[in-house]
Backbone of each chain as ProteinMPNN parsed JSONL, in Angstrom:
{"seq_chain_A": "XXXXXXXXXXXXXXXXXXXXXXXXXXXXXXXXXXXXXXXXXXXXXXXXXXXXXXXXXXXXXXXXXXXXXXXXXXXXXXXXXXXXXXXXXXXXXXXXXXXXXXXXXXXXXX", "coords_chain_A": {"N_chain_A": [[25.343, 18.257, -13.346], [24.635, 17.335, -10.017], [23.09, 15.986, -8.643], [22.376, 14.598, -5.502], [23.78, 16.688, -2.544], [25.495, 16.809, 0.24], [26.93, 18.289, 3.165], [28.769, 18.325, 6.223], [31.28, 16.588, 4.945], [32.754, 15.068, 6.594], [32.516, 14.801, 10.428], [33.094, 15.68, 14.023], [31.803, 15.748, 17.033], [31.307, 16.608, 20.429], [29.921, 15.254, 23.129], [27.165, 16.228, 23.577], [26.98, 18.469, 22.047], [25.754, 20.582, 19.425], [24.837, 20.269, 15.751], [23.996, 20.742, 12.33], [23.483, 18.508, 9.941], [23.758, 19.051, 6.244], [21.709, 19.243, 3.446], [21.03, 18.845, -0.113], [19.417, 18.79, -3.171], [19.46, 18.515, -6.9], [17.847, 17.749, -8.552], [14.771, 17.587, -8.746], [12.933, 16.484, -7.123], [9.891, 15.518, -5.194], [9.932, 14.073, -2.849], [12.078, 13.216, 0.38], [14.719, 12.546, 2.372], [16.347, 11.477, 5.122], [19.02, 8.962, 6.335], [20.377, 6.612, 8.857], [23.366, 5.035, 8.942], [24.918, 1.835, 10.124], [27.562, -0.307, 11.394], [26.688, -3.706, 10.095], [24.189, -3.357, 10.233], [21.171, -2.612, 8.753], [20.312, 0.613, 6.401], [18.596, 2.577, 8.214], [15.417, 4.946, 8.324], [15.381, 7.689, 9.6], [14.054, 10.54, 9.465], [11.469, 11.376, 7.424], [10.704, 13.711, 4.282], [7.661, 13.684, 2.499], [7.32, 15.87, 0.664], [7.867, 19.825, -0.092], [7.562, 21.294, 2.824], [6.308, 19.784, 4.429], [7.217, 17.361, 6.991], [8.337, 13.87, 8.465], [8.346, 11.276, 10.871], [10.492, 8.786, 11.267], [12.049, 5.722, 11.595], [13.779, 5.777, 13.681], [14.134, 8.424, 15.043], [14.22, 9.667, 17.321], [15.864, 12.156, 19.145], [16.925, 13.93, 17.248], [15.901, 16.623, 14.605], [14.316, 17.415, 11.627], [14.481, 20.406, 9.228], [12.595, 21.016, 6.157], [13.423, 23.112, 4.089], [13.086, 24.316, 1.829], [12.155, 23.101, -1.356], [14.52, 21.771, -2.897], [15.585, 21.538, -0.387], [16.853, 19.812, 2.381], [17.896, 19.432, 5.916], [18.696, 17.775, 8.719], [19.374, 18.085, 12.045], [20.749, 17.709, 15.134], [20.289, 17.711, 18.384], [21.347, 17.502, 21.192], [24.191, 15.953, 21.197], [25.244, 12.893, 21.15], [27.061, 9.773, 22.045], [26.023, 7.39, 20.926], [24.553, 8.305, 18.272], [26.995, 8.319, 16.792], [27.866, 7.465, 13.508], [26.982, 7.195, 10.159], [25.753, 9.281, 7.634], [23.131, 9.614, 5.703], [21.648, 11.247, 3.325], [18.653, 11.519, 0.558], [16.948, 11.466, -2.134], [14.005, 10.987, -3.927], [12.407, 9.536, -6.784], [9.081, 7.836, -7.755], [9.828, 5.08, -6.425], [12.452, 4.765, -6.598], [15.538, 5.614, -4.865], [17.822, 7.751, -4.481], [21.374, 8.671, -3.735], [23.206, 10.753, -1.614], [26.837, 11.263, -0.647], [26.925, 10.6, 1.78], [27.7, 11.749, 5.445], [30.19, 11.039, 7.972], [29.528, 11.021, 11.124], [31.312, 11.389, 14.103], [30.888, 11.054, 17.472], [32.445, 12.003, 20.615]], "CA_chain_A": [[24.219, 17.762, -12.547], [24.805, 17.005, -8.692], [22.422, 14.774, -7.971], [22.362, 15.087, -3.757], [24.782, 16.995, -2.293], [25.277, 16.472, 1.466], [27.617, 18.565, 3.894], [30.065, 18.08, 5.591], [31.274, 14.837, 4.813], [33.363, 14.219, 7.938], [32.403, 16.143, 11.935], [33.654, 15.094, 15.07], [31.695, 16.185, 18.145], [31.405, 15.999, 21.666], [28.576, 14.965, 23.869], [26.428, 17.605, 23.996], [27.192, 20.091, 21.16], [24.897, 20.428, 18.532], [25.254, 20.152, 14.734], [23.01, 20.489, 11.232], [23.936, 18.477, 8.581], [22.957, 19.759, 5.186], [21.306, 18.441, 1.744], [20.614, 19.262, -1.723], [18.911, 18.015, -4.532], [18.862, 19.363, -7.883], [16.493, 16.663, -9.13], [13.196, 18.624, -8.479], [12.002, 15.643, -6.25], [9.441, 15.813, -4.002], [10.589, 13.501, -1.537], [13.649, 13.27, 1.06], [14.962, 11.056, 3.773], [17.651, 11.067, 6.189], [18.996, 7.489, 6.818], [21.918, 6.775, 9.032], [24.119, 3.361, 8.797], [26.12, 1.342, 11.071], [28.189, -1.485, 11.176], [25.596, -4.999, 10.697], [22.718, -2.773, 10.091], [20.503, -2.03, 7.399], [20.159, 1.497, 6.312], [17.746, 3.388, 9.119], [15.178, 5.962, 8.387], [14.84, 8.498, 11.013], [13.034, 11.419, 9.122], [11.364, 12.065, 5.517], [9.501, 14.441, 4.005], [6.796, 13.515, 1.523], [6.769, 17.569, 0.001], [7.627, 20.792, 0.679], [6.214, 22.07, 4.21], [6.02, 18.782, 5.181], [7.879, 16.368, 7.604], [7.511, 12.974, 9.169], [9.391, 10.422, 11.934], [11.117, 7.587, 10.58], [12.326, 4.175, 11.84], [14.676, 5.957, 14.805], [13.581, 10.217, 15.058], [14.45, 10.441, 19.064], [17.276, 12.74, 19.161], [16.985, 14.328, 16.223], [14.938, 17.313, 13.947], [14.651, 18.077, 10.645], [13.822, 21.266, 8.585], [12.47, 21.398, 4.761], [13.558, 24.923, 3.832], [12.316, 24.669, 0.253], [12.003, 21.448, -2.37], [15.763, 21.523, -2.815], [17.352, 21.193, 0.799], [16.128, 19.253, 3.665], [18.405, 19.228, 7.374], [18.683, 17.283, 9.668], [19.753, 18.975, 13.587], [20.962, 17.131, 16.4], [20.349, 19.201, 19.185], [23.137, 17.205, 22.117], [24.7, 14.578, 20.545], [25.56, 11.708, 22.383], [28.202, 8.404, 21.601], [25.043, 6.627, 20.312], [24.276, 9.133, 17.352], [27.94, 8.707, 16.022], [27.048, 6.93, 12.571], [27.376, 7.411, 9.058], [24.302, 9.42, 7.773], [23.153, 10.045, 4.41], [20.538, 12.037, 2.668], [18.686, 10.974, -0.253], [15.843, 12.228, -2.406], [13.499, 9.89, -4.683], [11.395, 9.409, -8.2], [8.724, 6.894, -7.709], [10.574, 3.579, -6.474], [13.919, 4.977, -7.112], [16.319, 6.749, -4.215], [19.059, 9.181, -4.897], [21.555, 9.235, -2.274], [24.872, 12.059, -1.075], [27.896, 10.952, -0.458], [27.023, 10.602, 3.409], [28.355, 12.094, 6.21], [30.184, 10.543, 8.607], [29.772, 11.53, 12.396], [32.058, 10.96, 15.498], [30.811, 11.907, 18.79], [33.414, 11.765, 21.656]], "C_chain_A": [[24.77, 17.085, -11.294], [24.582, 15.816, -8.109], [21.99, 15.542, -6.276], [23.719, 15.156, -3.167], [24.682, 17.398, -0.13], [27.004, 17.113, 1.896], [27.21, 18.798, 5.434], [30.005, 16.865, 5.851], [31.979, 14.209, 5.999], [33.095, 15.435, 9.319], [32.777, 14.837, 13.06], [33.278, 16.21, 16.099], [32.066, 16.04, 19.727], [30.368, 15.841, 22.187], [28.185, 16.36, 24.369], [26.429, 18.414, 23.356], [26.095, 19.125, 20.476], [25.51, 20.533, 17.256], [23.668, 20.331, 13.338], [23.724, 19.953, 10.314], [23.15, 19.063, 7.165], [22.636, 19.234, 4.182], [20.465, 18.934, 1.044], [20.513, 18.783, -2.455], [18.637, 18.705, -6.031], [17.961, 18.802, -8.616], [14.755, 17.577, -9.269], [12.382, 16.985, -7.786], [11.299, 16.101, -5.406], [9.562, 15.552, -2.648], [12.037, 13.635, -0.821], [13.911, 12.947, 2.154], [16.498, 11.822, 3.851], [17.433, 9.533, 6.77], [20.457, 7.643, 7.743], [22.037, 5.237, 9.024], [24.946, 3.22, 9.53], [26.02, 0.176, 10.774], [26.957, -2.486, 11.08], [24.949, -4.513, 10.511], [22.204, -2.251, 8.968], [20.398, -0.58, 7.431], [18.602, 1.786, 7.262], [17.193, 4.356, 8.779], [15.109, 6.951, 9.689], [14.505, 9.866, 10.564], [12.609, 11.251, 7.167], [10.601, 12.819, 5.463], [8.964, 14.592, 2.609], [7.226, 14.985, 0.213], [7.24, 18.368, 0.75], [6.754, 20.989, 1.808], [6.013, 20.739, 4.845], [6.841, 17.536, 5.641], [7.218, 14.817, 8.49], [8.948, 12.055, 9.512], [9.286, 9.392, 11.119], [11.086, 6.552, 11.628], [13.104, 4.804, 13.351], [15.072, 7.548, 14.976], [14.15, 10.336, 16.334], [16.158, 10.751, 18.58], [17.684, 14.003, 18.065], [15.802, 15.44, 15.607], [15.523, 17.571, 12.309], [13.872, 19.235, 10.21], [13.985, 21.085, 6.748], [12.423, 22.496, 4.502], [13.071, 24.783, 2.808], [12.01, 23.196, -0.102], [13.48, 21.031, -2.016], [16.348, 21.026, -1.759], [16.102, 20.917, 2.186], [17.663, 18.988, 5.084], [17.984, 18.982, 8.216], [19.619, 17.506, 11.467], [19.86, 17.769, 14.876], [21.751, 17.842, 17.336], [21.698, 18.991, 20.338], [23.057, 16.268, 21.656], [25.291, 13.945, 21.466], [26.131, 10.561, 21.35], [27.142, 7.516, 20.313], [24.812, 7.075, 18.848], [25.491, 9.138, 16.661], [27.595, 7.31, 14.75], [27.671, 7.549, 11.292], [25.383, 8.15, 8.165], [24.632, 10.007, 6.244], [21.63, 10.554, 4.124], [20.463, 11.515, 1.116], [17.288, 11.402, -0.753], [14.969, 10.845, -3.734], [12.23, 10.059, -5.557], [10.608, 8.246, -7.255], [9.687, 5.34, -7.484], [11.901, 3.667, -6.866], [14.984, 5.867, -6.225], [17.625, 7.063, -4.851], [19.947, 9.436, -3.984], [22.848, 9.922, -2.554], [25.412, 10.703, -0.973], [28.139, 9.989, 0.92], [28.386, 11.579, 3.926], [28.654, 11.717, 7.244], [30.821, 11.626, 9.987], [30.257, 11.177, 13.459], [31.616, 11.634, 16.721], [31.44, 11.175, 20.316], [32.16, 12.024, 23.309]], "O_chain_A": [[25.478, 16.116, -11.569], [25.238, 14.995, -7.467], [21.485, 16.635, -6.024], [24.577, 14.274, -3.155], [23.886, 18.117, 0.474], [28.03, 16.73, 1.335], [26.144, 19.185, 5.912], [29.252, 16.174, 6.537], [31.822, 13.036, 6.336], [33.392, 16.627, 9.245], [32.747, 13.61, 12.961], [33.916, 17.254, 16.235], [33.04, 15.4, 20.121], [29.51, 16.47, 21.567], [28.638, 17.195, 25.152], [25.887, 19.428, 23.797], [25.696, 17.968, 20.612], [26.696, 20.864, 17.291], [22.511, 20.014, 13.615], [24.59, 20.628, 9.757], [21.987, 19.465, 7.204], [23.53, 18.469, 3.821], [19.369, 19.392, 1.364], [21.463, 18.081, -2.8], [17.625, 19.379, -6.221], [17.264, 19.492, -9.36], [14.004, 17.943, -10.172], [11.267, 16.619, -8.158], [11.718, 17.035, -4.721], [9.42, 16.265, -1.654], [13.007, 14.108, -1.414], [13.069, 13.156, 3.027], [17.299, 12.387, 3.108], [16.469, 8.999, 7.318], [21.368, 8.441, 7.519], [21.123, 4.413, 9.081], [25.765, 4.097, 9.803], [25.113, -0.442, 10.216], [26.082, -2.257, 11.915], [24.133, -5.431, 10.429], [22.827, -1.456, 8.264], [20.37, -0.204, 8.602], [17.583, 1.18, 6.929], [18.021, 5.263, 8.693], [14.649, 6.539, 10.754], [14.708, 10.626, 11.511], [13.277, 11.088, 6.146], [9.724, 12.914, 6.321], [9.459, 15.295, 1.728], [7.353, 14.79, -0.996], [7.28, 18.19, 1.967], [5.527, 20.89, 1.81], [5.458, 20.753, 5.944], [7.154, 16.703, 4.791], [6.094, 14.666, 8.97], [10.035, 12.008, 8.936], [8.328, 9.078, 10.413], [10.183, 6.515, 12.464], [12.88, 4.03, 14.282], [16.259, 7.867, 15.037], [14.72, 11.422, 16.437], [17.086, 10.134, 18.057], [18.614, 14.8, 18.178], [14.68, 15.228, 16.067], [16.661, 17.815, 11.908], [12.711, 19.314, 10.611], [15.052, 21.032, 6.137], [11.346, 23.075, 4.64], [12.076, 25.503, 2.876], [11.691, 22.312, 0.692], [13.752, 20.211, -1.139], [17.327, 20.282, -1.804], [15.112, 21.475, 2.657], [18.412, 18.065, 4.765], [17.043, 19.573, 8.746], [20.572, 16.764, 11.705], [18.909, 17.135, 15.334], [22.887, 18.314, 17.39], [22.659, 19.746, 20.483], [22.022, 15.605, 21.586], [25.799, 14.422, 22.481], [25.786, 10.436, 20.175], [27.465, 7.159, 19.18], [24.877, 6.13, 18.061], [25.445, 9.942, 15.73], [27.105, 6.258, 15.16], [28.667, 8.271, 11.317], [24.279, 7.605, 8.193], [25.625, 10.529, 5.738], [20.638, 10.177, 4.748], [21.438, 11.179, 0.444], [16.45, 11.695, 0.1], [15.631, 9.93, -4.225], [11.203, 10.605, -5.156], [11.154, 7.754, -6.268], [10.114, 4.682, -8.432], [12.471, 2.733, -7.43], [15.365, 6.889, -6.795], [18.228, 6.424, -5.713], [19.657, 10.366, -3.23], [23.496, 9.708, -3.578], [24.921, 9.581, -1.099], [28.975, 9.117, 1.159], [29.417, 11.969, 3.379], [27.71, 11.795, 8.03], [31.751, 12.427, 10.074], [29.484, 10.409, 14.031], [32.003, 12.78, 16.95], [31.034, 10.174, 20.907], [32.609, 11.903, 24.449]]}, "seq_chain_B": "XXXXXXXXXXXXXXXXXXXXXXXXXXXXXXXXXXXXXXXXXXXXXXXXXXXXXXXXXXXXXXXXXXXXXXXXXXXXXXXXXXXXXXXXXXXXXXXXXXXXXXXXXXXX", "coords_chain_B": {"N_chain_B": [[6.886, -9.989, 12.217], [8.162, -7.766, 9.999], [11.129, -8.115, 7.932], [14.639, -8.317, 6.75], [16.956, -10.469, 5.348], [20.431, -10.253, 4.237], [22.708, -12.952, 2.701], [25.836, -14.176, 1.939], [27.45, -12.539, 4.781], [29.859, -11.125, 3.999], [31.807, -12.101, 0.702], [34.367, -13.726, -0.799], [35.669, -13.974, -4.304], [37.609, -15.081, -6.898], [38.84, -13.265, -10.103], [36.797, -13.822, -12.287], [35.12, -15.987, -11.69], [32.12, -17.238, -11.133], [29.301, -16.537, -9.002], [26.461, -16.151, -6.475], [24.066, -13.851, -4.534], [22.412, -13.57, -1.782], [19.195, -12.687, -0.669], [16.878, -13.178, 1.38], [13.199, -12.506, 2.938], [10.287, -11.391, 4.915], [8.244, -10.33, 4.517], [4.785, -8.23, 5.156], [2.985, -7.879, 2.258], [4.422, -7.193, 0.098], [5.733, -4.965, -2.271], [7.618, -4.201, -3.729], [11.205, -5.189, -4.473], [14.202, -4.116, -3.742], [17.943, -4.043, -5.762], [20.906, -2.532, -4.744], [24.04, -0.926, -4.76], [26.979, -0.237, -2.979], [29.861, 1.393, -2.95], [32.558, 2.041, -0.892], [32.952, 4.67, 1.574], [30.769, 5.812, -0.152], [27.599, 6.781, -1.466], [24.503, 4.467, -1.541], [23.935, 3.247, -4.611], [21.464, 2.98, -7.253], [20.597, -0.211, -8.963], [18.675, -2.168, -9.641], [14.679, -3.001, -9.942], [12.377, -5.496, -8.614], [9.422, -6.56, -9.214], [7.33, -8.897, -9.019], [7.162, -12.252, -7.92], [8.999, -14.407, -10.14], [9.801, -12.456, -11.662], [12.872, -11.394, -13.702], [15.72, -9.891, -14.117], [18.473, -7.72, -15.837], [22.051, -6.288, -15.62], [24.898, -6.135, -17.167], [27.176, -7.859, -15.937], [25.684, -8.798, -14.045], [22.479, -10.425, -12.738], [19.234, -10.402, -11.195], [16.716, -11.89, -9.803], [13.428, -12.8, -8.358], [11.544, -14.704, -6.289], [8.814, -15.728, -4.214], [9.495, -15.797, -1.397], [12.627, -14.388, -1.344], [15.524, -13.248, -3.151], [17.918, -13.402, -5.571], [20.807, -12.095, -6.156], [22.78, -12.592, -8.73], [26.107, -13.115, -10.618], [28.089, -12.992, -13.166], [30.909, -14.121, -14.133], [32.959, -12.245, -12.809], [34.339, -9.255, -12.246], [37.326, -7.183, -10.945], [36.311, -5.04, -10.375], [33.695, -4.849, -9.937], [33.861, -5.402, -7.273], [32.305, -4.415, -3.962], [30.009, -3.519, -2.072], [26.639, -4.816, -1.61], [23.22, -4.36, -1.465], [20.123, -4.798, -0.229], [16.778, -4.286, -0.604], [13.4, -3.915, 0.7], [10.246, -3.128, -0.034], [7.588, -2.719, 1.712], [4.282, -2.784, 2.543], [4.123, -0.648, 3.705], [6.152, 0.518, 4.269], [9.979, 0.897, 3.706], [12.432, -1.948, 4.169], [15.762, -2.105, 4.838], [18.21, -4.564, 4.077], [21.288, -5.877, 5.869], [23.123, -6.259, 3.582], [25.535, -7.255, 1.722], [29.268, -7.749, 1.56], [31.259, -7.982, -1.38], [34.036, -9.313, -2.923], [36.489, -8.844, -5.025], [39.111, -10.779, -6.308], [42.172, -10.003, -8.237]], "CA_chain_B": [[7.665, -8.684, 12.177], [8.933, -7.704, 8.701], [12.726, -8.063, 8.349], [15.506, -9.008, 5.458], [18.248, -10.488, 5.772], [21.071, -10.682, 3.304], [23.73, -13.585, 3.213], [26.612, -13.742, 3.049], [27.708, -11.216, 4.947], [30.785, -11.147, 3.202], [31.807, -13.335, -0.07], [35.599, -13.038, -1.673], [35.882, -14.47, -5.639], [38.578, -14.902, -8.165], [38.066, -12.822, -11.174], [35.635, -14.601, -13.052], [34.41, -17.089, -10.569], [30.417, -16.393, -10.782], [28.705, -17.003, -7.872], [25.079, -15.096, -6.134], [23.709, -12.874, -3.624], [20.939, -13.698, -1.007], [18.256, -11.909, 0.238], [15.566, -13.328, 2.135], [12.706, -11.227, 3.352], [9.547, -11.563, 5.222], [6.951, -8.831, 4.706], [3.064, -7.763, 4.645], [2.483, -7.309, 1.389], [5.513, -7.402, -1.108], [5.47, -4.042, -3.17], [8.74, -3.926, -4.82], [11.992, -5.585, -4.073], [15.343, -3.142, -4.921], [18.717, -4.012, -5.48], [21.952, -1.076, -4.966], [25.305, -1.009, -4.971], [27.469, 0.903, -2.353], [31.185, 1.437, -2.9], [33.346, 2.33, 0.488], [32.484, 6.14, 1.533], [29.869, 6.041, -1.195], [26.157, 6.3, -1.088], [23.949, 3.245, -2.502], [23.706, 3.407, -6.1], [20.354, 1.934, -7.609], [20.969, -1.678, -9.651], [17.649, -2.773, -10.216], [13.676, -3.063, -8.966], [11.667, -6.535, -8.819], [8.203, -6.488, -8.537], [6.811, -9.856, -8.889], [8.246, -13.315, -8.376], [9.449, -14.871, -11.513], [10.933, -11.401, -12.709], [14.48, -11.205, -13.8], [16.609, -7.916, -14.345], [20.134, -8.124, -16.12], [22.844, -5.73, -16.014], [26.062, -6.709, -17.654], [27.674, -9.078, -15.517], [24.39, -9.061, -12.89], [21.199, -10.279, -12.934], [18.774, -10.67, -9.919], [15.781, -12.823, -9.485], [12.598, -12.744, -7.454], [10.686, -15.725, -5.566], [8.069, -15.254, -2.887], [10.702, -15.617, -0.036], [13.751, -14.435, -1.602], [16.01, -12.883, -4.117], [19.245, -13.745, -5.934], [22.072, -11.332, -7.383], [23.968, -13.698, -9.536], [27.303, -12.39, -11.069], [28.709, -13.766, -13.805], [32.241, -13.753, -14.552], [32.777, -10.597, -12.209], [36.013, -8.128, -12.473], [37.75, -6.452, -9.524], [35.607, -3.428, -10.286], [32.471, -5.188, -8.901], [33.783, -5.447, -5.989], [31.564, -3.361, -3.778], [29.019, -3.687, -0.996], [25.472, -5.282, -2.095], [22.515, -3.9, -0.567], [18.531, -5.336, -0.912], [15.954, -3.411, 0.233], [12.2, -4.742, 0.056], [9.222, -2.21, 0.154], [6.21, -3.364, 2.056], [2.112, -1.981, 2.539], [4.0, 1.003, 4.177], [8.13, 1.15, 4.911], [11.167, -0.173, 2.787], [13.294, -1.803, 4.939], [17.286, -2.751, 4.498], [19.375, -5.783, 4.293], [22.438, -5.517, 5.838], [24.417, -5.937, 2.849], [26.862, -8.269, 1.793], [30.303, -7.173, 0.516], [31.824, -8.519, -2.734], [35.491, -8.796, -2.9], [36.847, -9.848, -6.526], [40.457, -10.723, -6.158], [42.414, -10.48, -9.673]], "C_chain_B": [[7.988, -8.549, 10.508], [10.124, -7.489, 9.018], [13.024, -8.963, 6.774], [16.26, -8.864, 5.893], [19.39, -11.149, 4.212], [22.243, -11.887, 3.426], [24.229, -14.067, 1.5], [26.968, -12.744, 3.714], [28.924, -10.791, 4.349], [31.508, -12.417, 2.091], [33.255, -12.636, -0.944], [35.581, -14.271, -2.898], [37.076, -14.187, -6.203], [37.683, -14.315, -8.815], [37.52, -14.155, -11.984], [35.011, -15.841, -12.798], [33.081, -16.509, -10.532], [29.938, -17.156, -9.557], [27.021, -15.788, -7.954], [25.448, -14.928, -4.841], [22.352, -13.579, -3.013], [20.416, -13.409, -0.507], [16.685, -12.685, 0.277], [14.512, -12.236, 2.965], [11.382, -12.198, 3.991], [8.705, -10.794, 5.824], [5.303, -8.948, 4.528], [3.061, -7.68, 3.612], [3.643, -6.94, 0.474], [5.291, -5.941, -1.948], [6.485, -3.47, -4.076], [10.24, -4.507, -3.913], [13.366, -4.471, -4.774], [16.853, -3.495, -4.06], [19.878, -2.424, -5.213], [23.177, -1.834, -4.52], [25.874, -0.271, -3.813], [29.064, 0.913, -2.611], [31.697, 2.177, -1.534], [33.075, 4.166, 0.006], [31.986, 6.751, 0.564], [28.686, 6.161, -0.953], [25.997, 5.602, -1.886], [24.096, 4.183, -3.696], [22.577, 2.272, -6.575], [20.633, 0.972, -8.762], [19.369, -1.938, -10.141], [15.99, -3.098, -8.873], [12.586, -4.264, -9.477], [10.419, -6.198, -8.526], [7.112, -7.739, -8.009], [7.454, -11.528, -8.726], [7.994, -14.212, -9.974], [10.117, -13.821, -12.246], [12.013, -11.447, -12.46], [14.709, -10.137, -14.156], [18.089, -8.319, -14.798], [20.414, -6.842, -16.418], [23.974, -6.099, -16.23], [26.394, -7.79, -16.674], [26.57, -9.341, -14.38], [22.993, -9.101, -13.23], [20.307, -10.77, -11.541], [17.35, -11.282, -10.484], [14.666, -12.717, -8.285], [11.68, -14.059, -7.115], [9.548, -14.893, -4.65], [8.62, -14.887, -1.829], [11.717, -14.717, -0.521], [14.094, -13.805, -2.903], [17.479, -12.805, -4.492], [19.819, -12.739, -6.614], [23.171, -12.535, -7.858], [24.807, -12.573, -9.942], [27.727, -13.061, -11.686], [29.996, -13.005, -14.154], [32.73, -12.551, -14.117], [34.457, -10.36, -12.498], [35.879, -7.997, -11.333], [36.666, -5.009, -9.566], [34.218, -3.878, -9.72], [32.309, -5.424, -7.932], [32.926, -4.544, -5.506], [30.385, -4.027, -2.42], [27.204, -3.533, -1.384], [24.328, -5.101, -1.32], [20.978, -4.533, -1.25], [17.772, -4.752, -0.036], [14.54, -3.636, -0.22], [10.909, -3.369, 1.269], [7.777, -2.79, 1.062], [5.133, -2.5, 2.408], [3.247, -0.831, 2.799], [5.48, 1.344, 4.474], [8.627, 0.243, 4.034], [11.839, -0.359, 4.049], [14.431, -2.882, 3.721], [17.687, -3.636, 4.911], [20.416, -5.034, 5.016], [23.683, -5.002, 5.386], [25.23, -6.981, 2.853], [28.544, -7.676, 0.917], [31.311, -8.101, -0.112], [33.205, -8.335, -2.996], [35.941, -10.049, -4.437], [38.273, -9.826, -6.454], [40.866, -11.231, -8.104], [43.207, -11.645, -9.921]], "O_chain_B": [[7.99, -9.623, 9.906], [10.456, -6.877, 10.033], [12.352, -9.704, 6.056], [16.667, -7.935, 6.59], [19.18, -12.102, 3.461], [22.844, -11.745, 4.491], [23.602, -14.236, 0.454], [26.75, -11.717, 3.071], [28.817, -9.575, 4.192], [31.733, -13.537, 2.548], [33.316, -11.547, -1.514], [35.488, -15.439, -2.521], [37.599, -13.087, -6.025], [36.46, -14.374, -8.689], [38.021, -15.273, -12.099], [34.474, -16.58, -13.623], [32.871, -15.427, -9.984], [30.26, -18.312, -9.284], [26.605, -15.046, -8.843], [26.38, -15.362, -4.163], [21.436, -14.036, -3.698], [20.732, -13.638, 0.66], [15.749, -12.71, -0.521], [14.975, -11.256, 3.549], [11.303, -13.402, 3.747], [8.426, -10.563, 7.001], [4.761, -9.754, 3.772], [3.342, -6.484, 3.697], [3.374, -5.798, 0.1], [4.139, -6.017, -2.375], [6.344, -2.578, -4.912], [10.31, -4.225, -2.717], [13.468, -4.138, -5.955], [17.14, -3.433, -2.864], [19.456, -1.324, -5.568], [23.286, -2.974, -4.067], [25.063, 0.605, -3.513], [29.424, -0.185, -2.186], [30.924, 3.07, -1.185], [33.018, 4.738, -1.083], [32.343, 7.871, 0.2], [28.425, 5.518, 0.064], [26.705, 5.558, -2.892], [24.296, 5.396, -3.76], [22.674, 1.06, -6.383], [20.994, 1.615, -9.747], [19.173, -1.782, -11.347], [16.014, -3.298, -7.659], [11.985, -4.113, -10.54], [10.249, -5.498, -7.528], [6.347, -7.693, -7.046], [8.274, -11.879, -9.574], [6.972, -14.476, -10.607], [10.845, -14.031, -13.216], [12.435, -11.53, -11.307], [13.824, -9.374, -14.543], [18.767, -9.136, -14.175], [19.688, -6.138, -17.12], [24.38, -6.622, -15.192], [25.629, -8.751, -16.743], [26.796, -10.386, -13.769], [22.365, -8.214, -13.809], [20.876, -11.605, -10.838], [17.016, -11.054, -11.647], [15.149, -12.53, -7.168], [10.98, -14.347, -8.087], [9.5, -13.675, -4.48], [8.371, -13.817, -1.273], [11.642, -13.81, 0.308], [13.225, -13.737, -3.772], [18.241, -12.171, -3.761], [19.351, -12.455, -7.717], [24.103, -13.101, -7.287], [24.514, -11.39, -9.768], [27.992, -14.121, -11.119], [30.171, -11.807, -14.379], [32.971, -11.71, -14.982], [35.385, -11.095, -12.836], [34.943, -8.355, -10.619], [36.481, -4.188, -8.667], [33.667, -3.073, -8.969], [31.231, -5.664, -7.387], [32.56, -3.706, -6.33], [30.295, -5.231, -2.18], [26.601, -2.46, -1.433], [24.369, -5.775, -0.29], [20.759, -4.691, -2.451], [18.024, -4.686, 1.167], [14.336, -3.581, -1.433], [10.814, -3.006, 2.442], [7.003, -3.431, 0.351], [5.398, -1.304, 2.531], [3.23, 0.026, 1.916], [5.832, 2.445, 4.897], [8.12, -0.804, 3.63], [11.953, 0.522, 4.901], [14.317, -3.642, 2.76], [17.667, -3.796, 6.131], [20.532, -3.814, 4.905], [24.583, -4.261, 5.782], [25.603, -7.565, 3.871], [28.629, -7.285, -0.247], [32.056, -8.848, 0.522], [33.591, -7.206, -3.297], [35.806, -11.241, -4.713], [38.746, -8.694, -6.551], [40.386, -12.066, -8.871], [43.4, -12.026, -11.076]]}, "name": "protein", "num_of_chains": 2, "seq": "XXXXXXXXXXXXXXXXXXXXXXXXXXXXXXXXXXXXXXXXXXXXXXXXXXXXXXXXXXXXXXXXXXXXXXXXXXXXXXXXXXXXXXXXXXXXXXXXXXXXXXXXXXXXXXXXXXXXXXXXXXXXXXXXXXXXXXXXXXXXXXXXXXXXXXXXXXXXXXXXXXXXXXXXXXXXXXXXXXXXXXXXXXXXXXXXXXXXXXXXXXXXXXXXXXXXXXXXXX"}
């Protein structure tokens, strides 16, 4: 059993390329968040999605898209990445009152 | 505004020196308070979920506490293996938001 499985765990861009990170849940949750973390700061939403087919903006969305391809796997796309967006980002899926989170993935953008 | 803040931001112990955890909060509408765990290039790990003040929660050497304002992770008699990075996260009418975090250093 997996749990949430989040790739890749380490990228190093440059300003301006693009990237998808990826995540998987074998849970059969309905829900699923992208958070990212930095130094001093509480964990950040910046997308979830309630259900299949359905997405919604978080706490800090500019910059960023996600797609729910099925239940299982939700990505998150950052179309030009910029210095600001380098972070530690994790995916995480959730029972009633209970999250589930990857490994994270941490991002460098030069 | 709603906001939590955890303190200390960092706290180092001898093994088996107990001490606590502090999270203050100040939300709309209180709907569940939750502790987690994070270990270095780990994601949280869920510890425990308060709902009302006066509830307690114990896991082996941790138990947390709920007030109106506030919530305590005590530690009793901790090991080096509890070291780890302490996270509180408090649900309100409509968003959870995150503590900072405090990280736990148990020297043997």
């Amino acid at each position: 059993n997996a749990g949430v499985t989040q790739t890749p765990k380490f990228q190093v861009l440059k300003t301006g390329q693009s990237m998808t990170l990826q995540c998987a849940q074998d849970m059969n949750h309905n829900s699923m968040y992208w958070y990212r973390q930095d130094p001093g700061m509480g964990l950040r939403l910046i997308y979830y999605s309630a259900s299949e087919g359905t997405t919604d903006k978080g706490e800090v969305p500019n910059g960023y898209n996600v797609s729910r391809l099925n239940k299982r796997e939700f990505s998150l796309r950052l179309e030009s990445a910029a210095p600001s967006q380098t972070s530690v980002y994790f995916c995480a899926s959730s029972e009633p009152r209970e999250l589930f989170f990857g490994e994270g993935s941490r991002l460098t953008v030069l | 505004e709603d906001q939590v803040t955890q303190s200390p931001e960092a706290l180092r112990l001898q093994e088996g020196e107990s001490s606590s955890l502090n999270c203050s909060y100040t939300v709309s509408g209180l709907r569940g308070l939750f502790w987690y765990r994070q270990d270095p290039g780990k994601g949280p790990e869920f510890l425990f979920t308060l709902y009302s003040a006066g509830e307690e929660k114990e896991k082996e050497r941790l138990k947390a506490t709920l007030t109106k304002k506030e919530s305590f992770l005590h530690i009793t008699a901790p090991k080096p293996e509890d070291s780890a990075t302490y996270l509180c996260a408090v649900l309100s009418n409509y968003q959870l938001i995150w503590g900072a975090g405090t990280k736990l250093i148990i020297k043997p």
